[in-house]
Backbone bond lengths (Angstrom), bond angles and torsions (degrees), N, CA, C in turn:
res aa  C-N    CA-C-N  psi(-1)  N-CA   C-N-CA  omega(-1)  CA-C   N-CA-C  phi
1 X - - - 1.458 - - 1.524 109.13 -
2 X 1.291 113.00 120.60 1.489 113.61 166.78 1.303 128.17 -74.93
3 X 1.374 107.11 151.22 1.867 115.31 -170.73 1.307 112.61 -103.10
4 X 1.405 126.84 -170.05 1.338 118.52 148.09 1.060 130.24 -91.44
5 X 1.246 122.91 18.78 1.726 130.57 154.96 1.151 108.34 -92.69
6 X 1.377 125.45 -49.64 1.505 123.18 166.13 1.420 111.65 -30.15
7 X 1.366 115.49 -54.75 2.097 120.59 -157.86 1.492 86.88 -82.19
8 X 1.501 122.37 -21.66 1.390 111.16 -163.83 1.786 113.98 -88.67
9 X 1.500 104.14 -29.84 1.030 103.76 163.87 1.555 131.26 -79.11
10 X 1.210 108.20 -22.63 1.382 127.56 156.68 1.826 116.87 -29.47
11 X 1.148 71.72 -79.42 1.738 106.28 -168.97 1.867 108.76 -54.16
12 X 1.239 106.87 -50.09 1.629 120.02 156.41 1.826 119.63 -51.51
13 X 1.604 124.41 -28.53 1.162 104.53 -161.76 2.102 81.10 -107.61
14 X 1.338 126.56 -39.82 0.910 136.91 -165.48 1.902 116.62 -70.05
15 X 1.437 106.91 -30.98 1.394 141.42 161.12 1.591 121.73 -63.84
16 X 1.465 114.68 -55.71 1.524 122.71 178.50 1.378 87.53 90.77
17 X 1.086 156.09 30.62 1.721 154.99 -164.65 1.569 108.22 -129.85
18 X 1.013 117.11 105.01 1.643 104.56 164.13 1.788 123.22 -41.48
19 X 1.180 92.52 167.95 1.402 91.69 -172.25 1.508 113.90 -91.58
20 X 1.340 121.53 17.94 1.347 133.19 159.84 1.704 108.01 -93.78
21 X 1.425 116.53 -20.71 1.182 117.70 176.19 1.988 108.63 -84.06
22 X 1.116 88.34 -49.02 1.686 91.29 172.33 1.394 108.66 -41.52
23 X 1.507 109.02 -60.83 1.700 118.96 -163.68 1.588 91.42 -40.00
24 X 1.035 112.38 -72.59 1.550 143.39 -146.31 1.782 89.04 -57.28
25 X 1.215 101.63 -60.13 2.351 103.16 177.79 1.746 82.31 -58.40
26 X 0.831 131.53 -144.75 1.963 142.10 175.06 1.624 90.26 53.89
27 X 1.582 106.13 -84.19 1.425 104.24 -162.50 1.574 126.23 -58.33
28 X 1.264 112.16 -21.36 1.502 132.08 165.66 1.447 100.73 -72.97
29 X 1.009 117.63 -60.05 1.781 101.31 -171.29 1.967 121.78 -60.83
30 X 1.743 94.80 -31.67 1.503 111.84 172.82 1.335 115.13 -56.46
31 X 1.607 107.84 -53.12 1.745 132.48 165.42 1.792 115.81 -27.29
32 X 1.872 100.82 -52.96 1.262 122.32 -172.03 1.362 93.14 -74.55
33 X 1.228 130.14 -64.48 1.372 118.31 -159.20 1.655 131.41 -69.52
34 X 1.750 81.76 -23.77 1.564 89.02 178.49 2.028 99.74 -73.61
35 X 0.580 111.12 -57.95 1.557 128.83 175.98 1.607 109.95 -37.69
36 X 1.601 131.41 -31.88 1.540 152.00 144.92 1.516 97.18 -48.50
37 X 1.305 114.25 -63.08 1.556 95.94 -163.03 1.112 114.04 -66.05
38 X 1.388 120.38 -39.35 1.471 133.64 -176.49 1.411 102.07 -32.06
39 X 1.359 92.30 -86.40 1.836 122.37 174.95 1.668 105.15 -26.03
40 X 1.163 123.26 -51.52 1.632 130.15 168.77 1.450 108.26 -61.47
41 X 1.048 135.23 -45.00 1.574 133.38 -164.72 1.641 98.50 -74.52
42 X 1.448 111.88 -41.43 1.602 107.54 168.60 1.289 116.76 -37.28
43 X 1.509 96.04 -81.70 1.467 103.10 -173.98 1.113 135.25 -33.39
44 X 2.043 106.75 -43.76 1.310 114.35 -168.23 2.010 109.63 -64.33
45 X 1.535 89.88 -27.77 1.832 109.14 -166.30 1.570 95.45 -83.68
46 X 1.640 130.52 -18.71 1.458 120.42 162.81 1.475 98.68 122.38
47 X 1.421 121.35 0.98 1.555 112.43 -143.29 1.720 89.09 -109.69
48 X 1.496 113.38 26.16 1.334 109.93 177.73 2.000 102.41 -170.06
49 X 1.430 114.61 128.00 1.486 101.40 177.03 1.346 115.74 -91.66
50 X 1.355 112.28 148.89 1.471 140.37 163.52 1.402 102.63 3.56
51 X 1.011 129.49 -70.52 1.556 158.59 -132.10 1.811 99.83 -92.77
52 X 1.622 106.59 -38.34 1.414 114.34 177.75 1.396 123.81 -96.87
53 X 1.526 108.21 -8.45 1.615 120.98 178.29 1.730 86.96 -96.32
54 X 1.048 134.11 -39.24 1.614 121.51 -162.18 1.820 102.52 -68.76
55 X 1.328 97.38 -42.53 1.322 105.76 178.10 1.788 123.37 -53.18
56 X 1.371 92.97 -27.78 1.255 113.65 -162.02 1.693 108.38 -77.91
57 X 1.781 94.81 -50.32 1.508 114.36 -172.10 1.367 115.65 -133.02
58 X 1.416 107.35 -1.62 1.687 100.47 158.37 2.176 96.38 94.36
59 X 1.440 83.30 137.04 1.388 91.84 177.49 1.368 142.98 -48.04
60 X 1.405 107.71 -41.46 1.303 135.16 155.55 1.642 124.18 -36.01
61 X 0.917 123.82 -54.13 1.747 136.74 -178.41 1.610 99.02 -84.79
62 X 1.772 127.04 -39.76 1.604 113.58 -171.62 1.775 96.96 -83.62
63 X 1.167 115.01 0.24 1.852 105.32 -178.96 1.209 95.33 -95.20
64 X 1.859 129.66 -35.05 1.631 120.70 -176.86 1.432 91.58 -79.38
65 X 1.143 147.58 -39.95 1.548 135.54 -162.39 1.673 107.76 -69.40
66 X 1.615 109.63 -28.19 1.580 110.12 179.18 1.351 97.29 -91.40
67 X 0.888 136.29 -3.30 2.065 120.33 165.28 1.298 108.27 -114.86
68 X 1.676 124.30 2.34 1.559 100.05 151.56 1.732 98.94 -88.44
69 X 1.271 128.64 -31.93 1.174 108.83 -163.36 1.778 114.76 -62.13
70 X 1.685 91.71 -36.13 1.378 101.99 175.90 1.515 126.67 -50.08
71 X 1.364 107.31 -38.29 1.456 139.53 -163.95 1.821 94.90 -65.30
72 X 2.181 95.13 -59.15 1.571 81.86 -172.29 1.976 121.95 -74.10
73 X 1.698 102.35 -12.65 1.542 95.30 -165.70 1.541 103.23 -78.60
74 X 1.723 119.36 -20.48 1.412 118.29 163.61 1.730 108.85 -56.84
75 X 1.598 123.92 -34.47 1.380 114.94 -172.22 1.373 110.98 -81.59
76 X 1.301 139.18 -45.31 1.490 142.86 139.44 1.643 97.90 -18.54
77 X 1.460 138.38 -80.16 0.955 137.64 -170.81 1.698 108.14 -35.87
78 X 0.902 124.82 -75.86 1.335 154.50 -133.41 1.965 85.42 -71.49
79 X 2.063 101.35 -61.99 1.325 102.69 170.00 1.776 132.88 -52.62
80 X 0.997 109.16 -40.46 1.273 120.91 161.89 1.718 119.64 -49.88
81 X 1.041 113.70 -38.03 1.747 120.79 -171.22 1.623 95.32 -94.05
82 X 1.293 122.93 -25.16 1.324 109.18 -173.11 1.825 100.13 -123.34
83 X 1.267 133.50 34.83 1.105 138.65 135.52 1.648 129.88 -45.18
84 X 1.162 114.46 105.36 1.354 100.14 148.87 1.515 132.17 -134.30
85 X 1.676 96.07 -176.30 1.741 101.32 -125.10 2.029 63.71 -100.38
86 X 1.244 86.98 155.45 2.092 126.13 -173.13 1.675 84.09 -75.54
């Protein structure tokens, strides 16, 4: 099982980047992504339109974020109708 010294040393010998440069790419990309979901969790909850999340994060990621969401409220759906009660 790999660690994060493992990917880190990795990434440093395979990269040519010190491992202050790695840190620094990692935490920026973590930064970005956490900051994507955010921006997605708005939208999906209403608290941002279509038009201002695409802008935000690009078309690509708000069309996969509306067919997983879609994906799970059909599986909730689906569980709910075919529940049964103990």
């Amino acid at each position: 099982m790999s660690t994060v010294a493992t990917y880190l040393e990795q990434l440093t010998r395979e990269t040519h980047k010190s491992e202050a440069e790695v840190m620094a790419l990692a935490i920026e990309a973590g930064l970005r992504h956490l900051w994507r979901d955010q921006l997605l969790g708005r939208y999906l909850r209403g608290q941002m339109t279509r038009d201002q999340v695409i802008e935000a994060v690009g078309a690509d990621w708000v069309d996969l974020a509306e067919r997983q969401h879609r994906a799970m409220r059909e599986d909730i759906e689906w569980a709910t109708k075919n529940a049964t009660s103990p």
